[in-house]
C-alpha positions as a Python dict, from the first residue, in 0.01 Angstrom:
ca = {
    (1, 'X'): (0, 0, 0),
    (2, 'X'): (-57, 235, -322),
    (3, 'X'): (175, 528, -398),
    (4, 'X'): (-43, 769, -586),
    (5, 'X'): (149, 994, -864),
    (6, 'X'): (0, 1305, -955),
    (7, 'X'): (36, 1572, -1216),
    (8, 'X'): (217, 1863, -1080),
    (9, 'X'): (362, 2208, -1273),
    (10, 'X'): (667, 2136, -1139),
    (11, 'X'): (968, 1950, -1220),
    (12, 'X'): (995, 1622, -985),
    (13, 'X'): (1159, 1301, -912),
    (14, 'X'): (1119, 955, -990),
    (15, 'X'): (1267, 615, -876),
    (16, 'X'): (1357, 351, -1139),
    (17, 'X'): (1436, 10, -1101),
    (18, 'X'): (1674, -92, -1351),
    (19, 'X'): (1594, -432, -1388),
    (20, 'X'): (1233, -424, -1484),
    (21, 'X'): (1189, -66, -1550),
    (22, 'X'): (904, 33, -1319),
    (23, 'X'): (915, 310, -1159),
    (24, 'X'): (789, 582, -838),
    (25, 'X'): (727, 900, -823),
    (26, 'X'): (906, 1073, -540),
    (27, 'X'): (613, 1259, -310),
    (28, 'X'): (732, 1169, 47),
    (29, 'X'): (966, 925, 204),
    (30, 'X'): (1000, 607, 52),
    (31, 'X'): (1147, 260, 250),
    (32, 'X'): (1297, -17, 71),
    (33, 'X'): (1319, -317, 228),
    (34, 'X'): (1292, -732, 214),
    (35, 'X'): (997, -708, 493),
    (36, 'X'): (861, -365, 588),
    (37, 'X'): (871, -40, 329),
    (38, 'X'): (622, 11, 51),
    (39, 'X'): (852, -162, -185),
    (40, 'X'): (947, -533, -77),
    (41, 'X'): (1166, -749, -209),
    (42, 'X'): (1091, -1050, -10),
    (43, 'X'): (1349, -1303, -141),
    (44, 'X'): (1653, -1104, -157),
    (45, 'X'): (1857, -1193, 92),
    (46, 'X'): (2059, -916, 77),
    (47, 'X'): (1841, -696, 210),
    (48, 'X'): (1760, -573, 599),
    (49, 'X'): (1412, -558, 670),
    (50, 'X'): (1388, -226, 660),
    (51, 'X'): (1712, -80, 421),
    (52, 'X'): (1688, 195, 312),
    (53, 'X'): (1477, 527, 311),
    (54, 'X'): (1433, 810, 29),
    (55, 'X'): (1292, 1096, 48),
    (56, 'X'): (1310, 1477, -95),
    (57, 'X'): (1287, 1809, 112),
    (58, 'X'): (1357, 2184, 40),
    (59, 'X'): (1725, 2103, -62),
    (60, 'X'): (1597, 1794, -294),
    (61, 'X'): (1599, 1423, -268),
    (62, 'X'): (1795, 1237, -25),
    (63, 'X'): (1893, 889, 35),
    (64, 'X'): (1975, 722, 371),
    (65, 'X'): (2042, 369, 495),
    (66, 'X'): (1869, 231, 812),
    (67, 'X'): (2161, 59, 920),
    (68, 'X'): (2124, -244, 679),
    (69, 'X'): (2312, -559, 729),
    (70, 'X'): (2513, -586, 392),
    (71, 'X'): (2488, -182, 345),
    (72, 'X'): (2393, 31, 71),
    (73, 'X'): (2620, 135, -279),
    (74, 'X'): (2554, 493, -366),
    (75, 'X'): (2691, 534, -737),
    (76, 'X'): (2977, 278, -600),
    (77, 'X'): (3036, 448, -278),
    (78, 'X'): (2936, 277, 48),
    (79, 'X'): (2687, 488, 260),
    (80, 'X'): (2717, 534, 608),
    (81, 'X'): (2428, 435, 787),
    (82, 'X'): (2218, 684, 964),
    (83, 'X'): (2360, 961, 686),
    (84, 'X'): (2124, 1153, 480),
    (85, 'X'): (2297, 1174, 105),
    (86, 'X'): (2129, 1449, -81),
    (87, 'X'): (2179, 1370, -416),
    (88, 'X'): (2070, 1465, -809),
    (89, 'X'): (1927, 1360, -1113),
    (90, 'X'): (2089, 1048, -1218),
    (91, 'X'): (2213, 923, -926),
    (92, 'X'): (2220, 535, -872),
    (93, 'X'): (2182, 358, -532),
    (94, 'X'): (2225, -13, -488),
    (95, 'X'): (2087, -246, -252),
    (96, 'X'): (2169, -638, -244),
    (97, 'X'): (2011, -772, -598),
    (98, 'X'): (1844, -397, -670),
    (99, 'X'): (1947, -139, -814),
    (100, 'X'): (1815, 177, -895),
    (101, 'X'): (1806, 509, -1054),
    (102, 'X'): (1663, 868, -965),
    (103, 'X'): (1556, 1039, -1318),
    (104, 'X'): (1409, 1383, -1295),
    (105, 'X'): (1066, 1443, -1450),
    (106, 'X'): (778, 1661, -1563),
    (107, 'X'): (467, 1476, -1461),
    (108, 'X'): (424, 1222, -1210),
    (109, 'X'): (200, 943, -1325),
    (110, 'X'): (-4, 706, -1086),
    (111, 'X'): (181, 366, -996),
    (112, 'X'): (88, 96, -731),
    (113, 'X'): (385, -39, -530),
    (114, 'X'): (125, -321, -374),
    (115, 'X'): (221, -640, -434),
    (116, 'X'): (-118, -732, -404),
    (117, 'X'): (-217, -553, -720),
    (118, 'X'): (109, -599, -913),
    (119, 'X'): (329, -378, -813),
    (120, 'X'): (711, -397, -816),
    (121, 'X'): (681, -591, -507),
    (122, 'X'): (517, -883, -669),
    (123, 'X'): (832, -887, -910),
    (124, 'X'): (1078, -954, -595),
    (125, 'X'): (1183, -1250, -770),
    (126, 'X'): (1363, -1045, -1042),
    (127, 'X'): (1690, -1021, -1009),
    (128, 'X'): (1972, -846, -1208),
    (129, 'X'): (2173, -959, -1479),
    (130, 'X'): (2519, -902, -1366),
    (131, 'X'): (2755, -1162, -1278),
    (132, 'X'): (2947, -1099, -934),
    (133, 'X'): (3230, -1323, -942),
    (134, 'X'): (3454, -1129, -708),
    (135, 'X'): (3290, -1042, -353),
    (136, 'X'): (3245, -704, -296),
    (137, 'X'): (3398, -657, 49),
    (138, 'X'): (3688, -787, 165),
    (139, 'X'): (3535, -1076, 352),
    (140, 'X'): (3646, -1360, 105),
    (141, 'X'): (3983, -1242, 5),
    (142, 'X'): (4075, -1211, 365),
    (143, 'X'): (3938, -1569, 458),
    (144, 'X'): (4140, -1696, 168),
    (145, 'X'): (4462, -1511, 235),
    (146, 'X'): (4452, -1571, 604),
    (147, 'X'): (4455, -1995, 527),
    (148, 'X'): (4732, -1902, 312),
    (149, 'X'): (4927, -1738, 542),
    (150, 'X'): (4850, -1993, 848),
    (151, 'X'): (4967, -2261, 574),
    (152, 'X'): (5315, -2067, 504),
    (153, 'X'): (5367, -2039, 880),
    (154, 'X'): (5330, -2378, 910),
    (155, 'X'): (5542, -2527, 594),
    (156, 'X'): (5805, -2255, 720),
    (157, 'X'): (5803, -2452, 1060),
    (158, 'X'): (5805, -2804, 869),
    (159, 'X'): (6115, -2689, 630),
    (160, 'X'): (5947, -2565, 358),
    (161, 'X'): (5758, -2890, 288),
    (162, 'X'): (5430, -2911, 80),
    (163, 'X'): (5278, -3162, 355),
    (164, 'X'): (5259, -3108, 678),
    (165, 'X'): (5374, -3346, 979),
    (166, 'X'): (5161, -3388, 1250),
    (167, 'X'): (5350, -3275, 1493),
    (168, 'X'): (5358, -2932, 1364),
    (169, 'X'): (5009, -2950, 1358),
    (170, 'X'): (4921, -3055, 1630),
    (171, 'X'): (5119, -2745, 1745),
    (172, 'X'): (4957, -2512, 1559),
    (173, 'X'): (4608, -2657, 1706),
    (174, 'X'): (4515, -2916, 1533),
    (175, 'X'): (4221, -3112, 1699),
    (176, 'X'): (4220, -3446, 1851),
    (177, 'X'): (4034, -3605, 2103),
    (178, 'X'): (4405, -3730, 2329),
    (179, 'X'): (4454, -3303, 2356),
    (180, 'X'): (4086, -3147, 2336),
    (181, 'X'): (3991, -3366, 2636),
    (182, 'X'): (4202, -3194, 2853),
    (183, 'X'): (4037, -2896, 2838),
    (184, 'X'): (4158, -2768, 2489),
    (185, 'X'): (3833, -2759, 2322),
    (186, 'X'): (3891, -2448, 2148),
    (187, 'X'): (4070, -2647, 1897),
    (188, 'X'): (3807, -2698, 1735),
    (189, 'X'): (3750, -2410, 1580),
    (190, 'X'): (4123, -2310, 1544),
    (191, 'X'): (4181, -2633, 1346),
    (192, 'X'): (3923, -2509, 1048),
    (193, 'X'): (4207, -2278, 957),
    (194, 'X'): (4464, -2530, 972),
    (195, 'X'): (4581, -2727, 623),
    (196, 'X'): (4802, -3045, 579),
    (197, 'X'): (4884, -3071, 206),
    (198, 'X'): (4906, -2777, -12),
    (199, 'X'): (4679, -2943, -249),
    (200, 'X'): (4417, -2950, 0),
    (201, 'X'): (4451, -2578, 33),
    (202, 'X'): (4397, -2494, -326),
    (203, 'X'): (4098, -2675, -402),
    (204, 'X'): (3935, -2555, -53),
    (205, 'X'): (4039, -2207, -169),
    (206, 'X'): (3890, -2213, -533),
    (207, 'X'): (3558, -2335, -330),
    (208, 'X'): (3591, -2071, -45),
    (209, 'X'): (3615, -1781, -347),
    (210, 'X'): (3365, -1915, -594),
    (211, 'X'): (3075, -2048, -356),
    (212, 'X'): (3149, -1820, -68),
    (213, 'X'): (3162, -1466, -319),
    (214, 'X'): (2812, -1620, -439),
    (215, 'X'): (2669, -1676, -113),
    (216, 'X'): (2770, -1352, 33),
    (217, 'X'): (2562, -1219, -297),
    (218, 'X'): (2284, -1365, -218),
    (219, 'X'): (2276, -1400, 170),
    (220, 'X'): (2493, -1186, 325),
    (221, 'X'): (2732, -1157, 590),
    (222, 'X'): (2585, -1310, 878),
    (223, 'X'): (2432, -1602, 659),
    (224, 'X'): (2816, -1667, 511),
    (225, 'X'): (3000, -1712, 866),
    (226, 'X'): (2704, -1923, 1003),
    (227, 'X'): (2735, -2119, 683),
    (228, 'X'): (3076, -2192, 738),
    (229, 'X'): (3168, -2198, 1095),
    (230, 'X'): (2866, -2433, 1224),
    (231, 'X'): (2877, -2693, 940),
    (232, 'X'): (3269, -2672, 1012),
    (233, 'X'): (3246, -2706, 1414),
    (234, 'X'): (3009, -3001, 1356),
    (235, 'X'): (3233, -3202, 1135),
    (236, 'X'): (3535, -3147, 1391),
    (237, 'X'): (3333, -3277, 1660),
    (238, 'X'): (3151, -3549, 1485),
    (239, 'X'): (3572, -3638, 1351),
    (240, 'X'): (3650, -3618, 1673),
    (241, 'X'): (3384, -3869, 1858),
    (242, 'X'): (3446, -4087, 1571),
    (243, 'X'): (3783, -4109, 1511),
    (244, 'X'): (4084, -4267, 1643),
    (245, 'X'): (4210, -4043, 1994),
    (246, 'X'): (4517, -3998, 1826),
    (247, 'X'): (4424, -3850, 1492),
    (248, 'X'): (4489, -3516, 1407),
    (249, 'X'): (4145, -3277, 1279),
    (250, 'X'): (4272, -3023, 1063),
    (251, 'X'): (4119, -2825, 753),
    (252, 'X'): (3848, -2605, 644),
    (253, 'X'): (3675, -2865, 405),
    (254, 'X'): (3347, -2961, 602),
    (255, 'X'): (3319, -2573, 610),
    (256, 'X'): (3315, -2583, 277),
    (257, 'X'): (3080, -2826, 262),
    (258, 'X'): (2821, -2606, 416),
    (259, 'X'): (2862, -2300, 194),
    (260, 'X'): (2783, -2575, -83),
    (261, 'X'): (2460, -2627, 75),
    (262, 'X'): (2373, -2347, 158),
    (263, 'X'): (2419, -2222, -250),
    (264, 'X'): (2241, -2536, -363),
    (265, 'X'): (1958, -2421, -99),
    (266, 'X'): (1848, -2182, -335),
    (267, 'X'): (1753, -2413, -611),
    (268, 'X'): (1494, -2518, -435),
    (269, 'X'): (1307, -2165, -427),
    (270, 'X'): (1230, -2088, -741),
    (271, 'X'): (1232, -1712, -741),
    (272, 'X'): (1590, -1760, -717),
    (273, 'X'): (1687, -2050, -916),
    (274, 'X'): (1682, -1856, -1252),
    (275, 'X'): (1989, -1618, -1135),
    (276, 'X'): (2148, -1913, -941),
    (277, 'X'): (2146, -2100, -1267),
    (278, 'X'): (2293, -1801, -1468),
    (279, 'X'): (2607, -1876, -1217),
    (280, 'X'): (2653, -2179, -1348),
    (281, 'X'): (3028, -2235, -1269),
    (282, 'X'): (2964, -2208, -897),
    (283, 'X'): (2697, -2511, -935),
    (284, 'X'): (2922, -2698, -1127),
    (285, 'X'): (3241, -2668, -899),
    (286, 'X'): (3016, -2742, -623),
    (287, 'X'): (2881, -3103, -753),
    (288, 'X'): (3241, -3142, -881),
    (289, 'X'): (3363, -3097, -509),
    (290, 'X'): (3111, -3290, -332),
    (291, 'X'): (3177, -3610, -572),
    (292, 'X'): (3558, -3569, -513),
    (293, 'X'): (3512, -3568, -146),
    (294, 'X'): (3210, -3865, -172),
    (295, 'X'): (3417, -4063, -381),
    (296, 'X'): (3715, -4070, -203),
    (297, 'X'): (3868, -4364, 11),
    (298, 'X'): (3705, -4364, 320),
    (299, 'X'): (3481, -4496, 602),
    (300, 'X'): (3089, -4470, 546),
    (301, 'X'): (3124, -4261, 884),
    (302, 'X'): (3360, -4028, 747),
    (303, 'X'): (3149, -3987, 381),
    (304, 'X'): (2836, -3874, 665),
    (305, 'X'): (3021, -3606, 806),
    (306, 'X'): (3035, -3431, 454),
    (307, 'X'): (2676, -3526, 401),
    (308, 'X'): (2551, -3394, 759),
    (309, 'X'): (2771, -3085, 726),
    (310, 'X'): (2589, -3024, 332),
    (311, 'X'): (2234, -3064, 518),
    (312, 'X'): (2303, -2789, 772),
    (313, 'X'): (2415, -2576, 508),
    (314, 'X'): (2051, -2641, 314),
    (315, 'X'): (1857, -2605, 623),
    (316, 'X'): (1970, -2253, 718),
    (317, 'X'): (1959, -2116, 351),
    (318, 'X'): (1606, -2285, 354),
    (319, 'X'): (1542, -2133, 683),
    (320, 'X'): (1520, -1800, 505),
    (321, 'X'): (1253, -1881, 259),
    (322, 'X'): (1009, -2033, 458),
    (323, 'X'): (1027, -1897, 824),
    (324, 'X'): (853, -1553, 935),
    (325, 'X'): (1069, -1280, 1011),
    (326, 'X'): (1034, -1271, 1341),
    (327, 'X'): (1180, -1638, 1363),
    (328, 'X'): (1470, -1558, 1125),
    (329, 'X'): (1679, -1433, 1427),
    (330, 'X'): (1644, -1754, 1589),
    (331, 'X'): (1800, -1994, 1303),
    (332, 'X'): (2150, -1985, 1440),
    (333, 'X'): (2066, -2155, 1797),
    (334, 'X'): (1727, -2366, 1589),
    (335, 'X'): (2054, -2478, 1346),
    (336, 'X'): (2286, -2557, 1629),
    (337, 'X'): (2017, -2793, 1763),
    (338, 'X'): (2005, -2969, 1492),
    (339, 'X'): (2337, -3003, 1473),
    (340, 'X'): (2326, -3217, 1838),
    (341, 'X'): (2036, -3408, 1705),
    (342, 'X'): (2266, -3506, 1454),
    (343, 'X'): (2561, -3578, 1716),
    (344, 'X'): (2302, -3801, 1914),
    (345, 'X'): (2194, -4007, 1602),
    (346, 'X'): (2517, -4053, 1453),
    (347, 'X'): (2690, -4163, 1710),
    (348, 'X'): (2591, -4532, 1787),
    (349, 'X'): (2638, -4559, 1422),
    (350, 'X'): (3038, -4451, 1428),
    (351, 'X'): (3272, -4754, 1463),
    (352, 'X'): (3460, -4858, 1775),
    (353, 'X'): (3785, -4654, 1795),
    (354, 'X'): (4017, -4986, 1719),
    (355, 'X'): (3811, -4955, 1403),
    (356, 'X'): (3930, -4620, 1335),
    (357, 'X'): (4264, -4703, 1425),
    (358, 'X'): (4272, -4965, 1223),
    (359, 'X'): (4138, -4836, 904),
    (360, 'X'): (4392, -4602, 934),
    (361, 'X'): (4688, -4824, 1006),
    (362, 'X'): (4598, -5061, 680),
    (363, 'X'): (4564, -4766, 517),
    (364, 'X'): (4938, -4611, 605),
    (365, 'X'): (5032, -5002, 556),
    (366, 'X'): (4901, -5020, 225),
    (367, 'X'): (5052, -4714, 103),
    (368, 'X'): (5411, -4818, 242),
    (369, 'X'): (5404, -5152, 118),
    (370, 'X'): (5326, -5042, -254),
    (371, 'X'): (5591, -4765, -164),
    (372, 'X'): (5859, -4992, -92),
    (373, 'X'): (5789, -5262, -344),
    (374, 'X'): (5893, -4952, -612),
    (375, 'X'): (6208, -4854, -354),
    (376, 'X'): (6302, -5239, -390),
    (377, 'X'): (6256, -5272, -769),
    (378, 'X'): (6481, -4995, -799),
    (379, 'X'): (6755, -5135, -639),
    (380, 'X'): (6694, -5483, -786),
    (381, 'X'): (6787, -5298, -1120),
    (382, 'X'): (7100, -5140, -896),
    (383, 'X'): (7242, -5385, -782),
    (384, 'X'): (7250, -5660, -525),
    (385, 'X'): (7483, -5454, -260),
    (386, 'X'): (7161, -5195, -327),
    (387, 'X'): (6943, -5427, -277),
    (388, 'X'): (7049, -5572, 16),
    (389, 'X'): (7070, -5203, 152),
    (390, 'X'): (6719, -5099, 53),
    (391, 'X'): (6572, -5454, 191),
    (392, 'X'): (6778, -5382, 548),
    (393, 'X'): (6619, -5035, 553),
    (394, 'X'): (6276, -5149, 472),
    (395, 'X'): (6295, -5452, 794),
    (396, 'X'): (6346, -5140, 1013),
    (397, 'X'): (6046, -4987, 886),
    (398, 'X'): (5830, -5303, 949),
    (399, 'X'): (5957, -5315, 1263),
    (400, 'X'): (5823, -4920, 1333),
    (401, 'X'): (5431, -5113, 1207),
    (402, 'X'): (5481, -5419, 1447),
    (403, 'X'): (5537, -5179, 1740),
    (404, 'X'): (5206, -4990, 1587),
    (405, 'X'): (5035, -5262, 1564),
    (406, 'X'): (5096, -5369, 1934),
    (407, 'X'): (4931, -5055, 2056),
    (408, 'X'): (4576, -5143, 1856),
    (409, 'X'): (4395, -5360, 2155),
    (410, 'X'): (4123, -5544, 1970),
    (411, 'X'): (3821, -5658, 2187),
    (412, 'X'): (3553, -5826, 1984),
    (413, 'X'): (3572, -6162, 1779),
    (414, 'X'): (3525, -5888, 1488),
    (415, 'X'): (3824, -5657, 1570),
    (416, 'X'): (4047, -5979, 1654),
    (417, 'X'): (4027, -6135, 1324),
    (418, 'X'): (4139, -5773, 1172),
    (419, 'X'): (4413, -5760, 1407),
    (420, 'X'): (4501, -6097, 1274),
    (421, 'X'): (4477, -6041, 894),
    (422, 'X'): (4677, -5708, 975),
    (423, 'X'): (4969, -5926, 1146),
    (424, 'X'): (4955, -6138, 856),
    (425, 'X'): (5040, -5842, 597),
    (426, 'X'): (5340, -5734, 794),
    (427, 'X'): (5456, -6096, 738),
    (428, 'X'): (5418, -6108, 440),
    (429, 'X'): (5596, -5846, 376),
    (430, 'X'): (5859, -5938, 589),
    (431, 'X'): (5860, -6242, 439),
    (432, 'X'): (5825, -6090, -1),
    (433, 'X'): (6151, -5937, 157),
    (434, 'X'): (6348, -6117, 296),
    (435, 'X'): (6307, -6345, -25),
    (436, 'X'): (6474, -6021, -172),
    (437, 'X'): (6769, -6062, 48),
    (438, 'X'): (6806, -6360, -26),
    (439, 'X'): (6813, -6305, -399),
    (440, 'X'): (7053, -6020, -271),
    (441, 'X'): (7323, -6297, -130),
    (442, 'X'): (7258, -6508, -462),
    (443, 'X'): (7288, -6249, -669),
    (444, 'X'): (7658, -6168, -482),
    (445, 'X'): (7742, -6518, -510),
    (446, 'X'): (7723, -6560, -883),
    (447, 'X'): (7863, -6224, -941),
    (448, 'X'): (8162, -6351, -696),
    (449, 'X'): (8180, -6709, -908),
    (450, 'X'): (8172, -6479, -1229),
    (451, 'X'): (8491, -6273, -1122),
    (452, 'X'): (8639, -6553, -999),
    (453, 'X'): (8610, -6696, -1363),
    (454, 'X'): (8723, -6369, -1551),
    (455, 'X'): (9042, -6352, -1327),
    (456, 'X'): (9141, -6676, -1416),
    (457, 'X'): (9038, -6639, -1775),
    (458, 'X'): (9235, -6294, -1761),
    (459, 'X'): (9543, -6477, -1605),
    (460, 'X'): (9545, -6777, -1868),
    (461, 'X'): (9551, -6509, -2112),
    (462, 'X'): (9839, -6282, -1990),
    (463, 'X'): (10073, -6637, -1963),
    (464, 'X'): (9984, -6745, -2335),
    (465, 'X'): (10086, -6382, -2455),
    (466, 'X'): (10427, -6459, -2300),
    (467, 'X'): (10465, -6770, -2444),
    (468, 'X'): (10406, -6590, -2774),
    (469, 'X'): (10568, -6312, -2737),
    (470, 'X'): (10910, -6546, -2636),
    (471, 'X'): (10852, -6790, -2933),
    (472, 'X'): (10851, -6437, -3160),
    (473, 'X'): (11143, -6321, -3034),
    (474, 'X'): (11306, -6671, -3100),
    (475, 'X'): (11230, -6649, -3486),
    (476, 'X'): (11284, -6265, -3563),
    (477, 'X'): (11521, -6178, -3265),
    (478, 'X'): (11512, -5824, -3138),
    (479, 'X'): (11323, -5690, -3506),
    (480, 'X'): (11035, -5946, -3366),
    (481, 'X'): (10691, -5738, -3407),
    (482, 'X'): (10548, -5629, -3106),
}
């Protein structure tokens, strides 16, 4: 479609986009839009289909939104939808990536808005310059805040503690398989806005701020919850099926996950990839993030949930380059599919649940072994009545992992030989300490044989400094020197 500029006597109006400074005359009603309108913007996902209209009649040029999704900035202000703004000369109206200005003018030139014949259409893939760090609603400050307040609530319940015990929350609804069975299931999405360590919290809130503000940029509203509630419910219930029945689910990080890949989705179209790569510091925090959580200590299994959670995130930023519009509405449920493909594929590949119990038990294990062998140093330095203390309090505490242990049921030749080399650890270190105890009651016995020894020494002393002081007072009488 071809607007047609004229010259006219009159003074009249003309649109200008800021970015690439083409511009059109105002002779009628203009729509803006990513689909429909005469100027289209097909890869900016901020726009509705249809956005916004502009127009001029007796009382001069107007502007109205159509009801867009992510709405329309008029000089800053946010219009209300179905509300005609008349406006003047010099006004500026933007709409996701766009942005443009009305200028007044003398004579209205010709200009072709069809994309097919190079219009400002065919430059969709132009985007401005400016660097949104900060969102501009208060979608991502409110997310954030909200974990931190949940988090404060919680730590206020725990005494003030920068980890949270399960208990608490499992209270506050964290997710496991023992309580969602019963019926419970909405724990799974509660838990996404549940935290156990405060360090968790920070990193996922840098993440939520940075990624999330840039995906709200570029997709929207509706594209930013799908991108972090489905990738989140996913990992819960893929945690869940795969985990041990008695491990808590909390934490928004596989939520995270997915606004990663849905930022990194736009890489891959290359209209966009020039202003994705001019926010470089979003990119780089996201690799950064995904290698912390890929190289951490943990199960293949576990590793996959991050993995499946970063391909949903890609296919439904994907979904919005390559599908018609008419099939756009349809990528939530088309995603959520996918997402029980997933479930159905990954599942004979999770371990047996003594598995996860047991990865998680030699991993407790480990960490209170290495734990104690510090708390026993300590009081080897101390002491041997410390000693002997810390080593009693440490038998009580392998007594807490036998009793653990008990509860792990192995069934396979596999899980039976774990179960065995995990018996064997707790004696050994029953056995590392009660060598310690022992050293303990040798360590007391020498001291005792020591003191013994200094008495006596102390007592053979005192008797020869009579003897002297006598044998004195024999030679000098009472003018002996004392």
């Amino acid at each position: 479609m071809a607007l047609i500029g004229r010259k006219t006597s009159q003074s009249g109006y003309r649109l200008v986009h800021s970015k690439s400074g083409q511009w059109f005359p105002l002779l009628g009603e203009i729509i803006i839009g990513r689909f429909q309108g005469a100027i289209r913007f097909r890869h900016d996902y901020g726009l509705s289909s249809e956005h916004l209209r502009v127009g001029i009649d007796s009382q001069g040029p107007w502007f109205e939104d159509l009801g867009s999704t992510n709405g329309t900035y008029l000089d800053g202000q946010l219009m209300v939808p179905k509300r005609r703004y008349h406006v003047v000369a010099g006004a500026e109206v933007r709409l996701g990536l766009q942005q443009f200005k009305l200028r007044a003018h003398e004579v209205a030139e010709a200009v072709d808005a069809d994309p097919a014949r190079g219009g400002l259409a065919a430059h969709a893939g132009s985007r401005t310059a400016s660097h949104l760090f900060l969102p501009e609603k208060f979608l991502i400050p409110g997310i954030v805040l909200f974990l931190w307040f949940v988090f404060l609530l919680e730590s206020g319940q725990a005494g003030w503690t920068r980890t949270i015990p399960l208990d608490v929350l499992r209270r506050w609804g964290g997710s496991a398989l023992y309580i969602d069975g019963h019926g419970e299931w909405w724990r799974i999405l509660i838990s996404l806005f549940l935290s156990d360590k405060i360090s968790h919290l920070a990193i996922d809130s840098i993440l939520i701020w940075v990624v999330g503000s840039q995906v709200l940029f570029f997709f929207g509203r509706t594209f930013l919850v799908f991108g972090f509630f489905f990738p989140g419910i996913l990992g819960n219930i893929l945690a869940l099926l795969t985990e041990s029945p008695l491990t808590i689910v909390v934490g928004p990080s596989v939520a995270v996950t997915g606004l990663c890949g849905l930022l990194c989705s736009l890489l891959m179209i290359p209209a966009l990839r020039e202003e994705l790569l001019k926010r470089w510091w979003a990119l780089a925090l996201t690799f950064l993030y995904m290698i912390f959580y890929l190289n951490q200590q943990q199960p293949l299994f576990e590793k996959m949930i991050y993995l499946d959670a970063l391909a949903v995130g890609l296919g439904l930023g994907l979904s919005q380059r390559y599908l018609p519009e008419h099939l756009v509405p349809f990528v939530p449920s088309a995603v959520f599919s996918v997402m029980l493909v997933i479930l159905v594929i990954q599942l004979p590949l999770a371990p047996s649940k003594y598995l996860g119990d047991a990865f998680h038990f030699a991993n407790d294990f480990e960490s209170y072994a290495r734990d104690s062998y510090q708390r026993l140093r300590q009081s080897f330095r101390s002491g041997s009545e410390a000693l002997e203390g810390q080593v009693g309090r440490e038998l009580v505490s392998l007594d807490h992992y036998r009793k653990r242990l008990e509860l792990l049921s192995p069934g396979t030749e596999e899980e039976k030989s774990i179960h065995r080399a995990l018996v064997a650890s707790i004696s050994d270190q029953s056995s590392f300490e009660g060598l310690l105890r022992n050293s303990a009651t040798n360590l007391r016995a020498v001291r005792d044989v020591a003191s013994a020894k200094l008495n006596e020494s102390v007592v053979e002393t005192n008797q020869a400094r009579i003897l002297v002081d006598l044998e004195l007072r024999k030679l000098y009488g009472s003018s002996a020197p004392q």
